[in-house]
C-alpha positions as CSV (number, residue, x, y, z in Angstrom):
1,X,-2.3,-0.4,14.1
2,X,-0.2,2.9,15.6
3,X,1.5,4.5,13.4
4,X,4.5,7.4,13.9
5,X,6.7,9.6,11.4
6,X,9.4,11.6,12.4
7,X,10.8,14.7,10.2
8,X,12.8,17.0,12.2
9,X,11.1,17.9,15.3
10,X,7.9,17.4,13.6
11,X,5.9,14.3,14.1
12,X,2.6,12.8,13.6
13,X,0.9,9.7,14.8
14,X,-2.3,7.7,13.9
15,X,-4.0,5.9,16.2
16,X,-7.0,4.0,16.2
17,X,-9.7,3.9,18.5
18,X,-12.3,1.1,19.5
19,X,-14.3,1.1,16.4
20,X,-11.0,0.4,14.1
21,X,-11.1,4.2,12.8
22,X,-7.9,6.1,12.6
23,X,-7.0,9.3,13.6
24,X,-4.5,11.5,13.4
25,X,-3.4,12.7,16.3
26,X,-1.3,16.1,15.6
27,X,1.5,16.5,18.4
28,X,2.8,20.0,17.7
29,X,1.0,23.1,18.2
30,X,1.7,25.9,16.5
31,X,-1.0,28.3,16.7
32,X,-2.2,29.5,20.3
33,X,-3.4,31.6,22.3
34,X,-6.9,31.8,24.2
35,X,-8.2,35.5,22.6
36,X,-8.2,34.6,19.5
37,X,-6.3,33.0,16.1
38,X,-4.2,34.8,13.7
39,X,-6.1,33.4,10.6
40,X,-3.6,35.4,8.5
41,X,-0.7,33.1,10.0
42,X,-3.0,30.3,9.4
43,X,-3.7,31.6,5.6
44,X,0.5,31.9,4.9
45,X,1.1,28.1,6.6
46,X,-1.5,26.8,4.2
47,X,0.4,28.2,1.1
48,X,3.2,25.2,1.2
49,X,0.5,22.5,0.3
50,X,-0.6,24.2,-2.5
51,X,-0.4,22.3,-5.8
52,X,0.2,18.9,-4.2
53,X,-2.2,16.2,-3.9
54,X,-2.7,13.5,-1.9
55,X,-4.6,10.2,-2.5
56,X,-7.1,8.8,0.0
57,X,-6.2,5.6,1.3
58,X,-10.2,4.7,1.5
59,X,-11.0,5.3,-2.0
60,X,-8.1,6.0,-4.0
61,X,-9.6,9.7,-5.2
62,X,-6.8,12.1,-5.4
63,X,-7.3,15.6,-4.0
64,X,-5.6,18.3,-5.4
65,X,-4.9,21.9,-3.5
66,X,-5.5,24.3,-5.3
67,X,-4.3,28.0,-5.1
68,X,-7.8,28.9,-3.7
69,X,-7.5,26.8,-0.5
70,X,-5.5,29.0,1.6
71,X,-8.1,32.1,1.5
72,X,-11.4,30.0,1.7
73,X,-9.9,27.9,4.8
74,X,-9.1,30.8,6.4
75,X,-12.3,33.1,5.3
76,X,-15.1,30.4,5.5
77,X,-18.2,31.3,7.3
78,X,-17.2,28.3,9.4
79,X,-14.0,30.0,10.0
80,X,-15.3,33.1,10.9
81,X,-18.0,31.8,13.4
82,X,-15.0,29.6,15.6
83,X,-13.9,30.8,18.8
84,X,-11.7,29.1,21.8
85,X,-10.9,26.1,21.2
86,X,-12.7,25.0,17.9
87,X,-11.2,27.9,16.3
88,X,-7.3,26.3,17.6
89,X,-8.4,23.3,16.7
90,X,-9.2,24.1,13.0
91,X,-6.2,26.5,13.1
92,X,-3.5,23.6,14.5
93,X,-5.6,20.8,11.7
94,X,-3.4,22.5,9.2
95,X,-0.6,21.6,10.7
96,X,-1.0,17.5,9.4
97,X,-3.4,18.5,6.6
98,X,-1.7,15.7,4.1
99,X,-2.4,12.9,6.6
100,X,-6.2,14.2,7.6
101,X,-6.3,13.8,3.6
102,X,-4.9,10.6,3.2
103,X,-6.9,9.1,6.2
104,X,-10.2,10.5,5.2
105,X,-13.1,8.2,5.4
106,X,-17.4,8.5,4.9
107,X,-16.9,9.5,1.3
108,X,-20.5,11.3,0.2
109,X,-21.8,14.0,-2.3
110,X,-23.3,17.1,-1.4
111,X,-25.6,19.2,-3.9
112,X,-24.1,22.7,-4.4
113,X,-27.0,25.1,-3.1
114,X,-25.0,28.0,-2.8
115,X,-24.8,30.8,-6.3
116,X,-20.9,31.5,-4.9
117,X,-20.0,27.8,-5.7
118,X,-21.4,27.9,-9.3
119,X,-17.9,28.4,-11.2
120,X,-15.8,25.7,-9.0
121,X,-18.4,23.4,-8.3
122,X,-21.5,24.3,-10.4
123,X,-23.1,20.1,-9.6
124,X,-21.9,20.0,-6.1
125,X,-18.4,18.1,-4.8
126,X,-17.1,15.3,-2.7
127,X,-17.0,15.7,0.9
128,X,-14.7,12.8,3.7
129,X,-14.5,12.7,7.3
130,X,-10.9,13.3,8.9
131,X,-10.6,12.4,12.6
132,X,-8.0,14.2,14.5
133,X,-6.8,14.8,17.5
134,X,-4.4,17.4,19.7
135,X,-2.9,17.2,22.7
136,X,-3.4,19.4,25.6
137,X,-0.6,20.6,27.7
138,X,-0.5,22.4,30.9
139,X,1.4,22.6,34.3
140,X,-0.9,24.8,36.4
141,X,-3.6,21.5,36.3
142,X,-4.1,20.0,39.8
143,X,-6.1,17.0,40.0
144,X,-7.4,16.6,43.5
145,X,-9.3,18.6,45.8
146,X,-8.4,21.3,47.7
């Protein structure tokens, strides 16, 4: 089953791929640039999904956004390691962040080993696996030899 939506200019897709597993394939891309991404950008993007939820097709749980998500997506230790293209990839995720939600799969619990965590997630917490995808666009590629 493929899957398209259409709001404005904006669309999304979900495809699926041999194994029957979706993914969401994000067609627009809004942060670029090869040095490095504006995380801050990122951080203000992030803001408009905050206090919505979004139930996972999967398992029915609902996750919430909370106020917190826009500052620890963008100031994660994960985050800060990311260059190239992982870091664009993370950054241009956010752009379909309520589908990689609601097509999240693998639904497992992890322990909470870390003191920082104690207050928001003293036991541990929930993690899924989101499968996504972004195009790549160029028109200096040439294909054959020279």
């Amino acid at each position: 089953m493929n899957a398209s939506k259409t709001e404005g200019d904006h669309s999304v897709s979900i495809i699926r791929d041999e194994q029957g597993r979706n993914i969401v394939v994000i067609n627009d891309i809004r942060f670029k640039g090869r040095q490095g991404i504006k995380w801050d950008e990122v951080e203000k993007y992030l803001v408009q999904y905050v206090g919505e939820s979004y139930e996972i097709l999967e398992t029915s749980d609902v996750v919430y956004v909370g106020s917190d998500f826009p500052s620890e997506f963008k100031g994660s230790e994960d985050t800060r390691r990311l260059k190239g293209t992982q870091a664009k990839a993370k950054a241009n995720s956010t752009l379909e962040l309520p589908y990689l939600l609601i097509y999240a799969t693998n639904k497992r619990w992890q322990e909470n080993l870390k003191v920082k965590h104690n207050i928001d997630a003293e036991y541990g917490w929930y993690r899924f696996t989101s499968r996504f995808a972004l195009p790549v666009y160029s028109e200096n590629l040439y294909w054959g030899r020279t």
